[in-house]
C-alpha positions in Angstrom: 93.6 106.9 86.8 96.4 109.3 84.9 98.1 108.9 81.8 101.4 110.1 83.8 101.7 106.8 85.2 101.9 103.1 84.1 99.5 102.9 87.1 96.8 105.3 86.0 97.6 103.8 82.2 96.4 100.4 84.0 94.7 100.6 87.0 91.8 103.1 88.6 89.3 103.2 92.5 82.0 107.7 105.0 82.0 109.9 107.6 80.2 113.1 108.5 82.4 115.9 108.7 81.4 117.4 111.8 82.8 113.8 113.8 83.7 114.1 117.2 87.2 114.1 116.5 87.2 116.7 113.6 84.9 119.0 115.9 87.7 118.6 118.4 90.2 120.7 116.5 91.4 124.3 116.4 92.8 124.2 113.1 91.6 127.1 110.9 91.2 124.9 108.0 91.2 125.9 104.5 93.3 128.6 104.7 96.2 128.6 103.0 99.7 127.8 104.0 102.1 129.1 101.3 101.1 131.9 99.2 99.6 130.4 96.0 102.0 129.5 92.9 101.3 130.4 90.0 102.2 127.4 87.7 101.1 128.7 84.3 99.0 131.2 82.1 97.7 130.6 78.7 95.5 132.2 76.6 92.4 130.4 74.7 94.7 129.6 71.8 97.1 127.7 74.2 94.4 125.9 76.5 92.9 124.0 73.2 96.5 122.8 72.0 97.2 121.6 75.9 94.0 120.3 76.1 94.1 118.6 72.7 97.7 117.0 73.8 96.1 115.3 76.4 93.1 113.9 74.9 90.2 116.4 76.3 88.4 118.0 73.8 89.2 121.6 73.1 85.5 122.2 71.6 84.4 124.1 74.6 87.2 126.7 75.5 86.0 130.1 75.4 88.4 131.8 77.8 92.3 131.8 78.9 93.2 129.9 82.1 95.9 130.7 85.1 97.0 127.6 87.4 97.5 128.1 90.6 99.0 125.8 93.1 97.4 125.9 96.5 99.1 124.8 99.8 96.1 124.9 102.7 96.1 123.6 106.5 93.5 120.4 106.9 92.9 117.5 108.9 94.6 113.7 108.8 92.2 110.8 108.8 93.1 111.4 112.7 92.0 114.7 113.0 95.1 116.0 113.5 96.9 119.0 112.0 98.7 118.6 108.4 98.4 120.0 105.3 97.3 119.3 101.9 98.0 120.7 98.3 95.2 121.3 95.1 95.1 122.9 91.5 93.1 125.9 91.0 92.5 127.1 87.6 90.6 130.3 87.3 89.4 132.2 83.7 91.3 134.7 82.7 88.6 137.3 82.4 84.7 136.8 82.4 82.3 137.3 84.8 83.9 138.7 88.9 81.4 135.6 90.4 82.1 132.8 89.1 80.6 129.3 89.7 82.8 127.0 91.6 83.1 123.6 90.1 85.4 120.8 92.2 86.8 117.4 90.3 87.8 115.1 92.4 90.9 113.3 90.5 91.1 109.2 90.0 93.4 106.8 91.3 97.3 107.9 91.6 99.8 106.2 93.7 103.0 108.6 92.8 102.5 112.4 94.0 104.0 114.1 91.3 101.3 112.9 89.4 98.6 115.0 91.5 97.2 117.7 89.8 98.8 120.8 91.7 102.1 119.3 89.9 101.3 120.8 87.1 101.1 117.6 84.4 98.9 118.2 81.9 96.3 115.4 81.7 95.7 115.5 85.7 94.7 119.0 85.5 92.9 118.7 82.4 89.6 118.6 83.7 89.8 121.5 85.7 91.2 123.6 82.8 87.9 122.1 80.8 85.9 123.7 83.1 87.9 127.1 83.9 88.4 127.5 79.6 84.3 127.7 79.6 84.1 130.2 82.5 84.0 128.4 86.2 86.5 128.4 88.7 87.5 124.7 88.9 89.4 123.5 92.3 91.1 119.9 92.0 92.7 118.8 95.3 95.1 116.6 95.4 93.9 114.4 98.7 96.5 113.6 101.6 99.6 112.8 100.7 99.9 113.5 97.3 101.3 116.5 95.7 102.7 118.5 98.5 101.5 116.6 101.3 103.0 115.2 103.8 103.1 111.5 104.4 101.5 108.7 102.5 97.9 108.4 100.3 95.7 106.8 102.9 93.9 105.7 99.2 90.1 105.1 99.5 89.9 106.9 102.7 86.2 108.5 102.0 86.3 111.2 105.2 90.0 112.3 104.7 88.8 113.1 101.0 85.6 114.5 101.7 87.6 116.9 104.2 90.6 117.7 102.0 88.0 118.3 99.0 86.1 121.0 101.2 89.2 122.4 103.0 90.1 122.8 99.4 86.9 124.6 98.5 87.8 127.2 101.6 91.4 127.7 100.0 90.4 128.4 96.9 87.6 131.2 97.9 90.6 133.1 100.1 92.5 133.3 96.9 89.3 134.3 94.5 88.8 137.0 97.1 92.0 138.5 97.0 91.9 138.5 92.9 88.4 140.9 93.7 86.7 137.7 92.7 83.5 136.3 95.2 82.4 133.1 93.9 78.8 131.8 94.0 77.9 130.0 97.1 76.5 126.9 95.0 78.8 124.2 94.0 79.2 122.3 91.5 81.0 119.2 92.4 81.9 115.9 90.0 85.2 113.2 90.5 86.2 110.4 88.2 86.8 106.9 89.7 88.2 107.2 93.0 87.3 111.0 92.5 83.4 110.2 92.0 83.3 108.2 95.6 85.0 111.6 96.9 82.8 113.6 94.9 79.8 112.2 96.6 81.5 112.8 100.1 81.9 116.4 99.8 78.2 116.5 98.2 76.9 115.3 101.3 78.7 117.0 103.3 78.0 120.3 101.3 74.5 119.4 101.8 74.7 119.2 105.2 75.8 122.8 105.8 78.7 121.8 106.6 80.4 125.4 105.4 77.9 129.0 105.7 79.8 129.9 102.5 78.8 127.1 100.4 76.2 124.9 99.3 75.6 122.0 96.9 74.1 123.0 93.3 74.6 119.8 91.6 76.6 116.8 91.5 77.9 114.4 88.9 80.0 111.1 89.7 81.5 109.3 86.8 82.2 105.3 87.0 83.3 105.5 90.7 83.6 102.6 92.9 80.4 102.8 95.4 80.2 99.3 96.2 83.6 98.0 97.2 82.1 95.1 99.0 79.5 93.7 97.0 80.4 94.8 93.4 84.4 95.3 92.8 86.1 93.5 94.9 84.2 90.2 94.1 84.6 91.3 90.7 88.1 91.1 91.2 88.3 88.1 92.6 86.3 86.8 89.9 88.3 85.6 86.6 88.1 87.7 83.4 85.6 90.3 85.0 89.3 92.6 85.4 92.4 92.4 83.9 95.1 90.9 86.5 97.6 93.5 86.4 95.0 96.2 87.7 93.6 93.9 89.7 96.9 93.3 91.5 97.7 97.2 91.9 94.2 97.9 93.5 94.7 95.4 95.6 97.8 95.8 96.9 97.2 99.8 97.2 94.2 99.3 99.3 95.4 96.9 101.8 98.4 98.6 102.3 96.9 101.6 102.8 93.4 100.7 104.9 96.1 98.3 107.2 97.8 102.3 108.1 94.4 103.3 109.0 92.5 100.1 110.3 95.1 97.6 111.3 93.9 94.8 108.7 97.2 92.2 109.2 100.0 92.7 111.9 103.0 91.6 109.1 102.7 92.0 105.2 104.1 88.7 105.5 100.8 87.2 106.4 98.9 88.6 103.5 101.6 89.4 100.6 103.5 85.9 99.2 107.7 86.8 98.9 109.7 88.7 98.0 106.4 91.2 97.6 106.1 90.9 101.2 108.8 93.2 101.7 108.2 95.4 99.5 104.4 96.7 99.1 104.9 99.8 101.8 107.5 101.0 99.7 105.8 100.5 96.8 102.7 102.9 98.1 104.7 105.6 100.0 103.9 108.5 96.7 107.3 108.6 96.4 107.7 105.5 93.9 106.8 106.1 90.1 103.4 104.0 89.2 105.3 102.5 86.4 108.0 101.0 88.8 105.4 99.8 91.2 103.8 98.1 88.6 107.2 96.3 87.5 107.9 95.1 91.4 104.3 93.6 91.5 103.3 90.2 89.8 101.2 89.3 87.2 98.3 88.0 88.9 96.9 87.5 92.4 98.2 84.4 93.1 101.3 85.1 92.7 100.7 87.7 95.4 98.5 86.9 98.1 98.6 84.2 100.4 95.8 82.1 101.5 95.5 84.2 104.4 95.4 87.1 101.9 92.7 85.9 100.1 90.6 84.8 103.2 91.2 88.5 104.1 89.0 89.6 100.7 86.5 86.6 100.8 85.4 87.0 103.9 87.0 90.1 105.7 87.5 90.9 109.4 85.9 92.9 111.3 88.5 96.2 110.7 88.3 95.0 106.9 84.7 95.0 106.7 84.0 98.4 108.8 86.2 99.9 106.4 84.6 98.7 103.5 81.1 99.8 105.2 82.2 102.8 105.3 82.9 103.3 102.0 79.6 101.7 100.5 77.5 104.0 103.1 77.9 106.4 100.2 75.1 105.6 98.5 72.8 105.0 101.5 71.2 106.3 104.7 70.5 110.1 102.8 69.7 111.3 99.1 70.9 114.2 97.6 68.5 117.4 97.5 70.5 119.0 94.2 70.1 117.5 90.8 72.3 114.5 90.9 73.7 112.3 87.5 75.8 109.7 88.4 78.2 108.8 84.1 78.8 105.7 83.4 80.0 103.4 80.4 79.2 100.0 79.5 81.4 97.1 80.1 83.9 99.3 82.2 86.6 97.1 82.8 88.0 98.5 85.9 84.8 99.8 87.7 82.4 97.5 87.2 78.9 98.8 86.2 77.6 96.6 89.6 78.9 99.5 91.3 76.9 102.2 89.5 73.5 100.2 89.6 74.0 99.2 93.3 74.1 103.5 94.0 71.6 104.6 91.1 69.4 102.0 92.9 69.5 103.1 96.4 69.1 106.7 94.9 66.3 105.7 92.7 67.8 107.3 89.8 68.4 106.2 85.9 72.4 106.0 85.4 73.3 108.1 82.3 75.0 106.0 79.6 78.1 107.6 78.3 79.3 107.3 74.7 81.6 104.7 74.0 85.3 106.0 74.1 88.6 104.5 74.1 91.5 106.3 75.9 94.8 104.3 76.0 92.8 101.2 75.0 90.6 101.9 78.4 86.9 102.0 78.4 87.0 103.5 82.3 89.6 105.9 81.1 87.6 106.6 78.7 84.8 107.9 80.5 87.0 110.6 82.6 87.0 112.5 79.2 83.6 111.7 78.0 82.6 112.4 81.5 83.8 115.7 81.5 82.7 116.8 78.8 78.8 115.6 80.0 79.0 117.0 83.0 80.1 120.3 81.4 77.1 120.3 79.2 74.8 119.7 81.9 76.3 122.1 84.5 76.2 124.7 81.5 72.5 124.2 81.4 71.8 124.7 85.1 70.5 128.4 86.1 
């Protein structure tokens, strides 16, 4: 979610990397493909009123930050050739090795909104982190920012490769400031983000780079469970508000029908006029606050039957899909210290999703305080989240 957007004001949300059809390509990925732009510099003084204007606390700033905007070549959810765009925001001054911290960012549907675009409450984490002395890399996925094409949203593998490609981007660029990060990562994500987070943890884990490795990770309120927490809870009255629950759903089925064919005409699963109107809607090129004015109220005013048979009970492509996804939290276990944040009675994410991972992890979920931001409890959580997972990366030698 982003303040930026009526979207992110309202409305949030598993492959290896080494699959036969990324191993297939030639593409040096991670380098860059533009020299890096340099979107602003301040000094301590500045980061705390920036941060403080968009509702991170300042508490913890102890250096000056520079943004950079990174352009680097990756991989589609294809395998193919494209490129991608990400924030890096480095300390000005402090140590020449810096640890590497990655956030993955929350749900966005508009790409101006991406953090390389140099809005202030996107990047805000990544400054949090960068003001205290790390080198903090926030990509902005496939197709937002200065990608090409559209946000194939809730794609796990083309997040867990644009996150590490971005990893790769950012160390060219530390090198050539006479910087050499730390091999270790630490890696956290809000939302949408904490899914992504956990991808590029596993895949960091994995060896799937000889530069870097996985030093800790910590998700916040992401969705881990699509099948058997949040989208029931969706469905479900009262569990989410209907506005959000209209936007996630309309974002994912547009986008996972790109990638996995789910319907052969919007018209089968959208009710009119929304019908003809939902790919437009998710292209990043339409403001979240205007999507959210073209949508209904409510799901019934949007779905057919044949769109809601779709969620209760979902095809095959549907329900690969959403296997894929929930494989997250399954079938390995993190080796580095792992905390997956979390508020009570988040009323976007459901806390089903959290229990369902901290289960098959056999981990305790740490409770974050309780903190309103724009009247959101899971909004909330990207701030207090931040700041926890500051603290606790602070305290890891």
């Amino acid at each position: 979610m982003r303040r930026t957007t009526a979207l992110t004001a309202t409305v949030c949300a598993a492959l290896s990397f080494a699959t036969p059809v990324l191993a297939h390509t030639t593409l040096a990925r991670g380098t860059l493909a533009a020299r890096p732009v340099t979107i602003t510099s301040l000094d301590p003084a500045g980061v705390r009123k920036a941060l403080d204007k968009a509702g991170f606390p300042s508490g913890s700033v102890r250096y000056g930050t520079t943004l950079y905007k990174l352009r680097y070549h990756t991989v589609d959810p294809h395998g193919r050739p494209t490129t991608a765009s990400g924030l890096l925001v480095l300390p000005i001054g402090g140590t020449r090795h810096p640890r590497l911290v990655s956030f993955a960012h929350g749900t966005l549907s508009y790409r101006r909104d991406a953090p390389s675009q140099g809005n202030k409450y996107p990047g805000a984490p990544a400054v949090t982190f960068a003001a205290s002395g790390y080198a903090a890399v926030a990509p902005d996925y496939l197709g937002l920012g200065e990608g090409p094409g559209g946000h194939p949203y809730m794609d796990l593998p083309s997040e867990t490769t644009a996150s590490l490609d971005m990893l790769r981007a950012a160390r060219h660029v530390l090198l050539a400031h006479g910087r050499s990060p730390s091999r270790d990562v630490l890696v956290t994500g809000f939302s949408q983000g904490a899914l992504a987070a956990l991808g590029l943890a596993r895949e960091l884990q994995y060896g799937a780079d000889p530069h870097f490795g996985l030093r800790a990770v910590a998700p916040v309120s992401g969705p881990y469970a699509i099948r058997e927490a949040e989208v029931p809870a969706m469905l479900a009255e009262k569990q989410i508000p209907p506005k959000q629950v209209v936007a996630y759903t309309s974002y994912l089925l547009v986008a996972w029908n790109r990638l996995h064919h789910l319907y052969r005409s919007p018209a089968d699963i959208f009710r009119a006029p929304y019908a003809t109107r939902v790919d437009r809607l998710f292209d990043g090129d339409t403001p979240g606050n205007q999507m959210l004015a073209a949508l209904p109220d409510d799901l019934e005013h949007l779905l057919t039957p044949q769109g809601f048979a779709l969620l209760r009970h979902p095809n095959h492509p549907l329900a690969k899909a959403m296997a894929g996804s929930d494989a997250i939290c399954s079938g390995w276990r993190p080796k580095a210290p792992i905390r997956l944040f979390y508020a009570n009675n988040d009323e976007q994410v459901v806390n089903a999703n959290t229990d369902r991972c901290t289960t098959a992890f056999n981990l305790r979920p740490v409770l974050l305080p309780p903190h309103l931001f724009q009247g959101s409890i899971h909004l909330g959580t990207e701030v207090t989240g931040t700041t926890a997972a500051l603290s606790w990366f602070s305290s890891l030698t």
